[in-house]
ZAMARGU-4260 file (C-alpha; in steps of 0.2 Angstrom, whole numbers, plus 5000, padded with zeros to 4 digits):
<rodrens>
0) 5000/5000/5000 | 5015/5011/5003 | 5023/5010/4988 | 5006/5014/4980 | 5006/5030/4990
5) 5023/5033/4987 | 5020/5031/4967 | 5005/5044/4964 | 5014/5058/4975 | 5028/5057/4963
10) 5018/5054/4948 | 5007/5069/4958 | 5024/5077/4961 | 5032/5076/4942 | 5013/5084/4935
15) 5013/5098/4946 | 5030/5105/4942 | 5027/5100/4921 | 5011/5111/4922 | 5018/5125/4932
20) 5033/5129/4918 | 5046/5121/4922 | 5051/5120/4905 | 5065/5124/4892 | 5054/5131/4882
25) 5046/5142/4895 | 5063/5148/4901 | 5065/5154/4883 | 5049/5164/4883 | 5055/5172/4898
30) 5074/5175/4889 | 5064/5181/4875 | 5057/5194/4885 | 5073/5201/4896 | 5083/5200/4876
35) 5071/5211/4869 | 5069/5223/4885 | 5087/5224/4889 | 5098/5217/4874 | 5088/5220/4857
40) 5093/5239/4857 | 5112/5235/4853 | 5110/5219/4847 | 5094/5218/4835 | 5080/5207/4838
45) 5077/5191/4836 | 5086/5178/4821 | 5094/5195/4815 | 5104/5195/4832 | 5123/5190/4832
50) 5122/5180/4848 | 5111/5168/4841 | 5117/5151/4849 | 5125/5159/4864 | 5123/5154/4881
55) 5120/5162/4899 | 5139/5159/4906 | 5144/5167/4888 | 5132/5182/4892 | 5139/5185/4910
60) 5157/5183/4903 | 5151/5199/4890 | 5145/5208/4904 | 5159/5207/4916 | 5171/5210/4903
65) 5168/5219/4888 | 5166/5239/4894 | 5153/5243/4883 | 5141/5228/4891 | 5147/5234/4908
70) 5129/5245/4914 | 5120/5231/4914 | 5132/5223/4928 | 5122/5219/4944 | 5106/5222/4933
75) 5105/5206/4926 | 5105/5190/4937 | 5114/5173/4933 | 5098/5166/4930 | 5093/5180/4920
80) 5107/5177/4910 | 5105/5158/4909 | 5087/5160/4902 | 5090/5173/4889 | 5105/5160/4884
85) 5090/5146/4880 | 5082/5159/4871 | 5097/5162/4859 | 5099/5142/4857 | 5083/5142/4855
90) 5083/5151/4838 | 5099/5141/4831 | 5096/5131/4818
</rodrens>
């Protein structure tokens, strides 16, 4: 009976966090969404943009190291980062 239990909370468990976005593709949308509010400007929007296929730590190394990129240091968050970087994969082909 246990194990039964045991099953459907996991089973229970594995649901709730598929349906509440936990998702690449939902960590894109979100990327999407900080790229065109704080990245699209300087670096066009979309398929046009040259970081297509770049990823959150390659985004973070840009910020703390090229000057230009430098204002948005402490204005974006790792996971900030990480999420616009599955957007940019997101449109590789």
């Amino acid at each position: 009976m246990r194990r039964g239990i045991k099953f459907f909370m996991l089973v229970g468990a594995v649901t709730i966090l598929g349906y509440s976005g936990f998702s690449a593709q939902s960590y894109a949308a979100g990327g999407k969404a900080l790229y065109q509010a704080k990245c699209a400007m300087c670096h066009h929007s979309g398929a046009a943009s040259d970081l297509i296929g770049k990823g959150g730590k390659d985004i973070m190394t840009a910020i703390n190291e090229i000057p230009m990129m430098k204002m948005l240091k402490g204005k974006i968050t790792e996971n900030e980062a990480n999420d616009v970087g599955k957007y940019l994969q997101s449109l590789k082909k």
